[in-house]
N, CA, C and O atoms as a GROMACS GRO file, in nm:
protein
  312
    1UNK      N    1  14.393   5.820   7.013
    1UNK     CA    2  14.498   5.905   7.063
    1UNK      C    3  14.622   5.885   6.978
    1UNK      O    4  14.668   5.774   6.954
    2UNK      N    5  14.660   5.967   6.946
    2UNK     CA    6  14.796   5.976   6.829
    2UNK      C    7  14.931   5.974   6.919
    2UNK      O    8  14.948   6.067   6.998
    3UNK      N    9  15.037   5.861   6.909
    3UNK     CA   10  15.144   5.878   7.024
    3UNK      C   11  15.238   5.956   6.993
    3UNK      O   12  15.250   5.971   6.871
    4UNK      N   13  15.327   6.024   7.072
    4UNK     CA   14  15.428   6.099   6.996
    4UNK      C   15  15.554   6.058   7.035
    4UNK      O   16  15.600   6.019   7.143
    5UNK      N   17  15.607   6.080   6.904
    5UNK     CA   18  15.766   6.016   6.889
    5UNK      C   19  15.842   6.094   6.942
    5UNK      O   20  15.827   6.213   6.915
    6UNK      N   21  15.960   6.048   7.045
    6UNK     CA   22  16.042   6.158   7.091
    6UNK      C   23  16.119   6.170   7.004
    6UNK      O   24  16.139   6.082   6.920
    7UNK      N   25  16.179   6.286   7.008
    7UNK     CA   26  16.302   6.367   6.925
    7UNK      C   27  16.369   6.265   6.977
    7UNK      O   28  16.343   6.191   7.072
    8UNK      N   29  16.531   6.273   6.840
    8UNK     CA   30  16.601   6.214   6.858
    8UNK      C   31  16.700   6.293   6.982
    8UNK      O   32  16.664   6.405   7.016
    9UNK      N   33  16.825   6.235   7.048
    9UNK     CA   34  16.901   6.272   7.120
    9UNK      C   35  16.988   6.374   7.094
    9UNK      O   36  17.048   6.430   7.186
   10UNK      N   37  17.008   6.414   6.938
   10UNK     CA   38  17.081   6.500   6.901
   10UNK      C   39  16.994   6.612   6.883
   10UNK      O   40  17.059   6.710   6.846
   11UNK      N   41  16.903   6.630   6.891
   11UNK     CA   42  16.839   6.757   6.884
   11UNK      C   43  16.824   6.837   6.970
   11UNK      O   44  16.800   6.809   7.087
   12UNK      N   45  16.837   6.950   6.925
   12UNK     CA   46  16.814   7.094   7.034
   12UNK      C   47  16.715   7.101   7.097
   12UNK      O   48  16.606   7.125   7.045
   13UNK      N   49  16.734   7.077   7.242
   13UNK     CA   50  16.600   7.175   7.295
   13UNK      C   51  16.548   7.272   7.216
   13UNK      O   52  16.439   7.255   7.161
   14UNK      N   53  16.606   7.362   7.203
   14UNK     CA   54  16.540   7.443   7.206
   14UNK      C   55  16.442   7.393   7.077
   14UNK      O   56  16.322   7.395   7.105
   15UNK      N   57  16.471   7.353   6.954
   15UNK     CA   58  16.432   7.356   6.826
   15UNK      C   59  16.272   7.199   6.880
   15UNK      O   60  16.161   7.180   6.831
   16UNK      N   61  16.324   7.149   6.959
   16UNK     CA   62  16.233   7.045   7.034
   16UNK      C   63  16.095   7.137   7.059
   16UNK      O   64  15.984   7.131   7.006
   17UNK      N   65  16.136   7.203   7.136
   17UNK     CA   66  16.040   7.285   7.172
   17UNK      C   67  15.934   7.382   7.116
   17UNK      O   68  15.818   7.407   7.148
   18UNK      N   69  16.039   7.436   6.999
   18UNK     CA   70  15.924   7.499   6.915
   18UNK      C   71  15.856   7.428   6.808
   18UNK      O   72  15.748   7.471   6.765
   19UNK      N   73  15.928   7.288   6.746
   19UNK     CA   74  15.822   7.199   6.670
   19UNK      C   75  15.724   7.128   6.763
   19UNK      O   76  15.649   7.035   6.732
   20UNK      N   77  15.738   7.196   6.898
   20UNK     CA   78  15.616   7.079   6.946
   20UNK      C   79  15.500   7.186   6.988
   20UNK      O   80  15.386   7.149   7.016
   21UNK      N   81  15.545   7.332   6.991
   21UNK     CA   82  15.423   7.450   7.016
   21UNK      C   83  15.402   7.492   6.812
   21UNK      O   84  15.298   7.549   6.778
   22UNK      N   85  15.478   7.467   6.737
   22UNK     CA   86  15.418   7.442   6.619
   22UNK      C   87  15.303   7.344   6.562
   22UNK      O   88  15.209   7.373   6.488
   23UNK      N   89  15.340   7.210   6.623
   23UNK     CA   90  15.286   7.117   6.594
   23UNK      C   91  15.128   7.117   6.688
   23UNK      O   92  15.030   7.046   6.663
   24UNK      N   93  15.141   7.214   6.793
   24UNK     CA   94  14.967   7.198   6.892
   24UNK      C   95  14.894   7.304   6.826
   24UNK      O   96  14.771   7.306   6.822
   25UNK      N   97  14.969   7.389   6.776
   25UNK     CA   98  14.913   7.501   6.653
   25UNK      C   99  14.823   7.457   6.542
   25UNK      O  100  14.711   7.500   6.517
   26UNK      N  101  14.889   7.365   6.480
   26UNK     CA  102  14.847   7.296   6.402
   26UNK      C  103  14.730   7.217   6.433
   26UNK      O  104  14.622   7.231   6.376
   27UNK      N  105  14.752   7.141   6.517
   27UNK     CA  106  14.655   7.059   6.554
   27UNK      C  107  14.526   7.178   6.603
   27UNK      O  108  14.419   7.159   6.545
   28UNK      N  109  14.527   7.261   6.674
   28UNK     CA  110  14.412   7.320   6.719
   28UNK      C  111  14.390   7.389   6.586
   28UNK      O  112  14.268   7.376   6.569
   29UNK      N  113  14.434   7.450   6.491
   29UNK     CA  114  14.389   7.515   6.345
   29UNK      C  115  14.281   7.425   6.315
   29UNK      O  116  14.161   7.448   6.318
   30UNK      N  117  14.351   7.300   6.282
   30UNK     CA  118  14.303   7.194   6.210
   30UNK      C  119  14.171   7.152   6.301
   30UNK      O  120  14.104   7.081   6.227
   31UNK      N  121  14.103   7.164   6.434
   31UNK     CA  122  14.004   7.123   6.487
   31UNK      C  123  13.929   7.214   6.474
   31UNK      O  124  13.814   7.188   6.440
   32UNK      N  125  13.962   7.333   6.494
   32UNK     CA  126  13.847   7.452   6.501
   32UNK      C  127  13.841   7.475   6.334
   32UNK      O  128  13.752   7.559   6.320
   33UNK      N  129  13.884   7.445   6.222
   33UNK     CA  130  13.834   7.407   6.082
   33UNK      C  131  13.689   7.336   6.076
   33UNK      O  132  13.599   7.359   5.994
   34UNK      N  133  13.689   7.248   6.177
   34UNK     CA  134  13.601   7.111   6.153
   34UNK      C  135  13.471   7.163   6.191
   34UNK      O  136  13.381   7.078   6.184
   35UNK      N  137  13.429   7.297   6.237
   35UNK     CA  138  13.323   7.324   6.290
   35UNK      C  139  13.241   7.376   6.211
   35UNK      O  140  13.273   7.476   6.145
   36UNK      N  141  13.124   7.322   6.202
   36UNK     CA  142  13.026   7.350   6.058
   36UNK      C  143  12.925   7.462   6.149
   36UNK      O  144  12.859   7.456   6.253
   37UNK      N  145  12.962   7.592   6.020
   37UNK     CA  146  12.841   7.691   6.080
   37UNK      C  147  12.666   7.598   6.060
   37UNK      O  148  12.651   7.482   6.023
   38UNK      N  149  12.568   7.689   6.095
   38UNK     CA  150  12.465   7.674   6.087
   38UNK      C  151  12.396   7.716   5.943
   38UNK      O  152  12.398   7.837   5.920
   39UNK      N  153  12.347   7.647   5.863
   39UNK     CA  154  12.277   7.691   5.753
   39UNK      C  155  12.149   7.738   5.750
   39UNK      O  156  12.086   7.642   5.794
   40UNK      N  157  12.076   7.818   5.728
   40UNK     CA  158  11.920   7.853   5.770
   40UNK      C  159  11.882   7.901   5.624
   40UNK      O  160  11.781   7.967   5.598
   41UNK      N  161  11.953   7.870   5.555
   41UNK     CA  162  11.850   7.847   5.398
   41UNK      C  163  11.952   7.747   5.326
   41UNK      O  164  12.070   7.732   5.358
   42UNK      N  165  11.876   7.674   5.210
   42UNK     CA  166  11.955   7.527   5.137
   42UNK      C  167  12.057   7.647   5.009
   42UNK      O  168  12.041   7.749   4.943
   43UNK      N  169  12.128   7.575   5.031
   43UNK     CA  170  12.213   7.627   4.896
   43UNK      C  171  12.145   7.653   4.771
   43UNK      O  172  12.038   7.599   4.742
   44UNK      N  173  12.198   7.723   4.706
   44UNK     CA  174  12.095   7.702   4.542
   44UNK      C  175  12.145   7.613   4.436
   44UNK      O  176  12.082   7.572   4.338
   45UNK      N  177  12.304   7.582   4.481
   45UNK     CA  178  12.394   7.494   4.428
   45UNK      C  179  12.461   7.408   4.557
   45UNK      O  180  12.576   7.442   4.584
   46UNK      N  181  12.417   7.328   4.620
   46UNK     CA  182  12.463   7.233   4.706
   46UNK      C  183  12.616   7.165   4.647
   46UNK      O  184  12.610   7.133   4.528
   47UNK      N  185  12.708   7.148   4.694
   47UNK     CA  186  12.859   7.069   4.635
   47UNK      C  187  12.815   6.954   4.675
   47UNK      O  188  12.747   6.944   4.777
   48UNK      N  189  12.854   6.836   4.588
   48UNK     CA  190  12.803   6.663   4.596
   48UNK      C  191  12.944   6.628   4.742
   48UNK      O  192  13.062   6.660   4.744
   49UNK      N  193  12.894   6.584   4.801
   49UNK     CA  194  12.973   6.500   4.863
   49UNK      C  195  13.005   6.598   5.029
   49UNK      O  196  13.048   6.544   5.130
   50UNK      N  197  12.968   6.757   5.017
   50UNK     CA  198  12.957   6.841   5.128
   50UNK      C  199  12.899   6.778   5.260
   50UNK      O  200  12.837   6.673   5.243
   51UNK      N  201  12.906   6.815   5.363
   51UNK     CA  202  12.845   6.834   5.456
   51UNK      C  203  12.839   6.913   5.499
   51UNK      O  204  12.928   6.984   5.545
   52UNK      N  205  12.639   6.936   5.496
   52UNK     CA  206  12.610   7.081   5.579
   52UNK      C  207  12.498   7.043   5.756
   52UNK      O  208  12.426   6.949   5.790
   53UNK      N  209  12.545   7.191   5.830
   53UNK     CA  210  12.409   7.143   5.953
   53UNK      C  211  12.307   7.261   5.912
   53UNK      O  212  12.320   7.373   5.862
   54UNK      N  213  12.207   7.189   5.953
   54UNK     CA  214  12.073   7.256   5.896
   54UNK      C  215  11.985   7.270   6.068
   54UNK      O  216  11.924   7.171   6.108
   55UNK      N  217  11.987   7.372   6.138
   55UNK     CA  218  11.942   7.373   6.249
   55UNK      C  219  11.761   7.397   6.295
   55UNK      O  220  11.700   7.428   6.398
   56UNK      N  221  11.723   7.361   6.149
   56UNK     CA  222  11.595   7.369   6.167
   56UNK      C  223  11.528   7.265   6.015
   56UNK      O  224  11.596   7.201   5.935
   57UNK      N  225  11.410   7.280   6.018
   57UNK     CA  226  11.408   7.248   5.867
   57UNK      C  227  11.282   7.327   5.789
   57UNK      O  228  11.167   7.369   5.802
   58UNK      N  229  11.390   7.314   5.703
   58UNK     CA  230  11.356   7.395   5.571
   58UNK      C  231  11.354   7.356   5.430
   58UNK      O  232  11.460   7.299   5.402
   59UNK      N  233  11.259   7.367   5.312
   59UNK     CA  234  11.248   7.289   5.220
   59UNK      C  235  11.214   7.184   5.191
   59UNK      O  236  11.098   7.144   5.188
   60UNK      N  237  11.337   7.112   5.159
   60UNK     CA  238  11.382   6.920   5.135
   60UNK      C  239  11.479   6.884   5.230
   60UNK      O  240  11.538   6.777   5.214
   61UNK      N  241  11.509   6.965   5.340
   61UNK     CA  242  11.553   6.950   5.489
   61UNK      C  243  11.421   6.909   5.591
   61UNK      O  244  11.351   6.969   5.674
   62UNK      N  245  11.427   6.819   5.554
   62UNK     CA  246  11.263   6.771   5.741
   62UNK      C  247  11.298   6.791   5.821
   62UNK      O  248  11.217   6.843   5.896
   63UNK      N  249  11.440   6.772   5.881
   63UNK     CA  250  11.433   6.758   6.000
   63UNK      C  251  11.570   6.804   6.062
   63UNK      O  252  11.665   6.750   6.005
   64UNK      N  253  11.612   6.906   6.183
   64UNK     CA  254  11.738   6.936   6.213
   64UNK      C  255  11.827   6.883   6.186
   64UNK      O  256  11.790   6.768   6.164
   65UNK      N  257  11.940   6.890   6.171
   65UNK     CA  258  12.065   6.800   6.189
   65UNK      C  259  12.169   6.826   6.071
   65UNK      O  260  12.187   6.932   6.012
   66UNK      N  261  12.249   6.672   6.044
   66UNK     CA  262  12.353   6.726   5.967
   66UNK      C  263  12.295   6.648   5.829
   66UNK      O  264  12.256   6.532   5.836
   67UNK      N  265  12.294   6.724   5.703
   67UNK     CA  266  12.255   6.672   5.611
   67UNK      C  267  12.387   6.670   5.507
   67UNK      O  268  12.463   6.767   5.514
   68UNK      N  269  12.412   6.585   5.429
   68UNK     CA  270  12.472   6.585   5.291
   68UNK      C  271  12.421   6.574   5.137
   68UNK      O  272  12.308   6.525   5.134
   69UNK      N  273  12.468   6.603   5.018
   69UNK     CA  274  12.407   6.628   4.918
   69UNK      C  275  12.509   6.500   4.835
   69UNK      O  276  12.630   6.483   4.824
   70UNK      N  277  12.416   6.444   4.798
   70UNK     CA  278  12.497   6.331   4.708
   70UNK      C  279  12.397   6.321   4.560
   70UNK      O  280  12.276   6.330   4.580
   71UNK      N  281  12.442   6.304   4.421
   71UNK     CA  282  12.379   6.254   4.296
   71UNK      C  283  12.248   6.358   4.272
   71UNK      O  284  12.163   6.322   4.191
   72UNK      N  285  12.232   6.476   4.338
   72UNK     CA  286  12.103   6.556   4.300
   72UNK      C  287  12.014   6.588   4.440
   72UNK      O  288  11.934   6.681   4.455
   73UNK      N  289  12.056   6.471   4.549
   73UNK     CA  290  11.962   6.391   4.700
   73UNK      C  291  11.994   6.463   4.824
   73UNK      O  292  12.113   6.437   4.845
   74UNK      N  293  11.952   6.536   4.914
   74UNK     CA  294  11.969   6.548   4.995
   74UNK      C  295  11.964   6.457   5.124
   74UNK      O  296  11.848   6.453   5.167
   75UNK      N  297  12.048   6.386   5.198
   75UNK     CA  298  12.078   6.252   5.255
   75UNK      C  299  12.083   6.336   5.371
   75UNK      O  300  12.127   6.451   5.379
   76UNK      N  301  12.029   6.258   5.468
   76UNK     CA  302  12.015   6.300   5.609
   76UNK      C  303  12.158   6.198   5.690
   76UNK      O  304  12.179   6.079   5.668
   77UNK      N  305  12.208   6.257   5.749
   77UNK     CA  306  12.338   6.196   5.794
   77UNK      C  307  12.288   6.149   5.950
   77UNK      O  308  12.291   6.030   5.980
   78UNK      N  309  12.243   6.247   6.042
   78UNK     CA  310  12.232   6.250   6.191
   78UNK      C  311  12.191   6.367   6.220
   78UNK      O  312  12.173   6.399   6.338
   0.00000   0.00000   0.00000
């Protein structure tokens, strides 16, 4: 849990208020980013260090889940 610092005493309400409906903006942008679509075919160029979910398997994918591509390897994460 991230704590939050109160504004100092000299600050405006009002200006309080909108860096803190700025700042939940942000934060919810930044979570709904994190959501990995579903892949249902392998890349033809995988990026090293990606993480993809593979909801079935296919190829050099065995088995559902979340896979990553590292050195050439497709690495099963979870």
């Amino acid at each position: 849990m991230i704590s939050v610092e109160q504004p100092p005493e000299s600050t405006d309400p009002a200006l309080a208020e909108y860096l803190t409906r700025m700042l939940q903006n942000i934060s919810s942008n930044i979570s709904l980013s994190n959501i990995l679509s579903p892949n249902y075919v392998v890349p033809k160029k995988p990026d090293n260090g990606k993480i993809y979910y593979f909801p079935n398997a296919i190829n050099d994918i065995t088995t559902p889940g979340f896979w990553g591509y590292s050195n050439g390897a497709w690495v099963r994460l979870g």
